[in-house]
C-alpha positions as a printed NumPy array, in Angstrom:
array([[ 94.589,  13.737,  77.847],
       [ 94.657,  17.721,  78.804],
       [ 91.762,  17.739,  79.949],
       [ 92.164,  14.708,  82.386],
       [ 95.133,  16.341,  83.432],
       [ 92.976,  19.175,  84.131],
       [ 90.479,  17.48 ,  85.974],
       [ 93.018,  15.568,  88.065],
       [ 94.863,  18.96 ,  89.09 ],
       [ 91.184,  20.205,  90.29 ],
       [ 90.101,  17.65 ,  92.411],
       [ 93.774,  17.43 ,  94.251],
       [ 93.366,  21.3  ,  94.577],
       [ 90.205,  21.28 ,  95.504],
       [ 90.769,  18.478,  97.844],
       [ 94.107,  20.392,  99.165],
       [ 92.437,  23.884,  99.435],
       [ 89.201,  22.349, 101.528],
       [ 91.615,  20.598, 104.155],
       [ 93.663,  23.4  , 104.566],
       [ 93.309,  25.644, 107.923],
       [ 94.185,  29.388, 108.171],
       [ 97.127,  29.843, 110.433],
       [ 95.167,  33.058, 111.471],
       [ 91.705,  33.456, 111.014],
       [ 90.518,  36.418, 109.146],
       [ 89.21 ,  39.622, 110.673],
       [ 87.689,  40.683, 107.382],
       [ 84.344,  41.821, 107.641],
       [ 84.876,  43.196, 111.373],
       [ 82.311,  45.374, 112.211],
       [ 80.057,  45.274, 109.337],
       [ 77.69 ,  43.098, 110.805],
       [ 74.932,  45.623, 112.386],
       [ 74.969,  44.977, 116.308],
       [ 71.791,  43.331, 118.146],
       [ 69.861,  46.139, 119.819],
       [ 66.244,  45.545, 119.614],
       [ 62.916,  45.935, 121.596],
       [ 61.467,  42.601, 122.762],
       [ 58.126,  42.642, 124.246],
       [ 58.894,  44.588, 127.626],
       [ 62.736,  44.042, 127.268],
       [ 65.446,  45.611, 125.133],
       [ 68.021,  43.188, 124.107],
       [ 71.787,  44.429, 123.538],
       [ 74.561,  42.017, 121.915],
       [ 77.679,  44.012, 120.638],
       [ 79.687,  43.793, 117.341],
       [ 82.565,  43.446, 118.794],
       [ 85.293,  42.819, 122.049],
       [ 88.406,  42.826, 122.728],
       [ 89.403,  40.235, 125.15 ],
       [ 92.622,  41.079, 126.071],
       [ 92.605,  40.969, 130.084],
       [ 92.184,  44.617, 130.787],
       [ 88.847,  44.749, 132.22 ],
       [ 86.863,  46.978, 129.032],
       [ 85.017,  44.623, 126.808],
       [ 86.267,  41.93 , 127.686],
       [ 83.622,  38.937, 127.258],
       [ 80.738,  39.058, 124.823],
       [ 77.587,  38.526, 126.523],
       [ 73.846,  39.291, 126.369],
       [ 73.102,  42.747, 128.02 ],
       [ 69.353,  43.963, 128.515],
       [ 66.642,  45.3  , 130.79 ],
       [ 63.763,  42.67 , 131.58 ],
       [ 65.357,  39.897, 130.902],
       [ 63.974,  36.965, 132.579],
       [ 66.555,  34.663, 130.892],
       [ 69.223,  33.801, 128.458],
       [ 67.855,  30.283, 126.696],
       [ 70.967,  29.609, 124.747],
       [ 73.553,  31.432, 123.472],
       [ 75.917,  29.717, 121.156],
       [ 78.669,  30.982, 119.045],
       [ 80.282,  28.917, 116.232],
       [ 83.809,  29.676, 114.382],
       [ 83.491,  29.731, 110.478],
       [ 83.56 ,  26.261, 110.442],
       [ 80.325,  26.139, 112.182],
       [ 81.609,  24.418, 114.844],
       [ 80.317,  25.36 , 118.711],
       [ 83.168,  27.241, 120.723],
       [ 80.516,  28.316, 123.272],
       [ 77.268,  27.935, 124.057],
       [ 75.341,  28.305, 127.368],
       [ 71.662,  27.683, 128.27 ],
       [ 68.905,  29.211, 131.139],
       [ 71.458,  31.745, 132.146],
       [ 70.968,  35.161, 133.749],
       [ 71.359,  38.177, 131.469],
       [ 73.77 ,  41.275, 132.164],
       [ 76.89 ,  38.891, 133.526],
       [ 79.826,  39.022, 132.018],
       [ 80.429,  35.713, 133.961],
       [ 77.918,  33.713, 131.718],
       [ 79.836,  35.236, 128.817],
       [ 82.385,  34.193, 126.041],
       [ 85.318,  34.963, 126.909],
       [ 87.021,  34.577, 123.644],
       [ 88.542,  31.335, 124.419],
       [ 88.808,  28.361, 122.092],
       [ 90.116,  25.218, 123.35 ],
       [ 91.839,  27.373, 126.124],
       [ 92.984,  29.704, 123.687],
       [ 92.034,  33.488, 122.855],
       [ 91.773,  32.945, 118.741],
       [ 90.733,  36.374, 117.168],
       [ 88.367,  36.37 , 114.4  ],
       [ 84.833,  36.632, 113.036],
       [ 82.194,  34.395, 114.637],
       [ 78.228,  33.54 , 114.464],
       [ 76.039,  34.398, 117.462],
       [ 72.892,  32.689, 118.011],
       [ 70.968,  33.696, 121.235],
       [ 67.313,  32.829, 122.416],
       [ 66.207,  35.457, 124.794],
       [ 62.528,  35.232, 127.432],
       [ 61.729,  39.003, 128.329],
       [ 59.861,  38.983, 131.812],
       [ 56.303,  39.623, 130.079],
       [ 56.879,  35.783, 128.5  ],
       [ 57.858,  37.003, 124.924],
       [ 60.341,  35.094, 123.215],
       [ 63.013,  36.385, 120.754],
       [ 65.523,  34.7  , 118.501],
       [ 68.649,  36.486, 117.248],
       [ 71.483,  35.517, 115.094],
       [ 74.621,  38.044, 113.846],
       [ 78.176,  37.975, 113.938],
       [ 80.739,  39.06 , 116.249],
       [ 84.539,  40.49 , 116.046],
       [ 86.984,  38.605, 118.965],
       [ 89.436,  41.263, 118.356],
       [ 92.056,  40.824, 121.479],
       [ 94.077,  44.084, 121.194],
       [ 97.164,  42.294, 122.636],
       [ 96.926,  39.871, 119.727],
       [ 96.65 ,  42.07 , 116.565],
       [ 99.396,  42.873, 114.59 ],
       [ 99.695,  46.268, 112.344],
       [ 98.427,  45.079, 109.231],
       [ 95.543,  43.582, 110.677],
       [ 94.313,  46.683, 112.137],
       [ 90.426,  47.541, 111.358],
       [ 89.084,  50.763, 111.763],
       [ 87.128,  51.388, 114.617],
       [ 84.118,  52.921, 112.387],
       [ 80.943,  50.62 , 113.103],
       [ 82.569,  49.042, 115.75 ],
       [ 79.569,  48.733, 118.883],
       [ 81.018,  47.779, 122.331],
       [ 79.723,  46.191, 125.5  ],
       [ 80.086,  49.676, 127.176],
       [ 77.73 ,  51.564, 124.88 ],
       [ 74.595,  50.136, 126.272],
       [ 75.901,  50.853, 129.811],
       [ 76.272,  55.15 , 128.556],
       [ 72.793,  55.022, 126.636],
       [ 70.92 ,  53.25 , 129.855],
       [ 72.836,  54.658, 132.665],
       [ 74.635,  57.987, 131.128],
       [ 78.19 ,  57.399, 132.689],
       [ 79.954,  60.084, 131.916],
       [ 83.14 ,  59.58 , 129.765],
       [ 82.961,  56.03 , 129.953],
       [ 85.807,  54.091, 128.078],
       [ 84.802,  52.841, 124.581],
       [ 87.402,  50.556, 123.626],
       [ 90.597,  49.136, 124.617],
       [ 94.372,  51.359, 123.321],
       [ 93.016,  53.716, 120.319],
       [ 96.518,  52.243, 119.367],
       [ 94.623,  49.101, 118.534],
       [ 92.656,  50.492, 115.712],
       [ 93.791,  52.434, 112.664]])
């Protein structure tokens, strides 16, 4: 009889558990996914770790930044459901425009997502990435949900490496990290 009882409380819990939806999804984990920067054929390829979409112009959108880049095949991100929030196909690279803006259903929801991106350099190679990204909208985060900014790559960093602006912004409010 206990152990029916035991089995019974299992499956209802388990049943319970799997049904039930985070009232705010979980920035664990922010950041320690390494950032796409890699050589492709004739191209160099640049997807961040993170952005803050929070309306004030820095980092706003996550999209795919690079140098001979014929085109963006498809980029698709997924929540941790694995369900599609975004995805576009045969778009220019280096446009913000063509990027995620952090919306889901019309609604910035912060959080950890997949990336998947297939890239064409301009010599014909192909490339196929996959990695995670933070939507960390500054304007959303409360105190205790604060990550530290260590590991943290931003849309702006391949714009100082390629272009070396001087004193270019790296992220949104320092008051939005620890």
């Amino acid at each position: 009889m206990k152990i029916l009882l035991n089995t019974i409380i299992f499956i209802l819990t388990s049943i319970f558990c799997s049904c039930h939806d985070e009232a705010n999804p979980s920035l664990a984990g922010c950041c320690e996914y390494p950032v796409i920067n890699d050589s492709l054929g004739n191209t160099r390829v640049y997807i961040p770790n993170i952005f803050t979409p929070n309306g004030d112009g820095v980092n706003d959108h996550l999209y795919v930044i690079g140098d001979s880049i014929e085109m963006i095949r498809n980029f698709e991100i997924r929540d941790r459901k694995e369900n599609i929030v975004f995805k576009v196909n045969n778009v220019p690279p280096n446009d913000y425009t063509k990027g995620w803006d952090g919306m889901v259903d019309g609604v910035v929801i912060k959080g950890l997502y997949d990336i998947s991106v297939s890239i064409e350099a301009t010599d014909g190679s192909i490339g196929n990435y996959k990695g995670k990204v933070c939507n960390y909208p500054c304007d959303q985060i409360e105190e205790e949900e604060k990550i530290a900014m260590k590991d943290c790559h931003f849309e702006v960093e391949y714009f100082w490496y390629t272009e070396y602006i001087p004193d270019p912004p790296i992220a949104d409010d320092p008051g939005c990290f620890k």
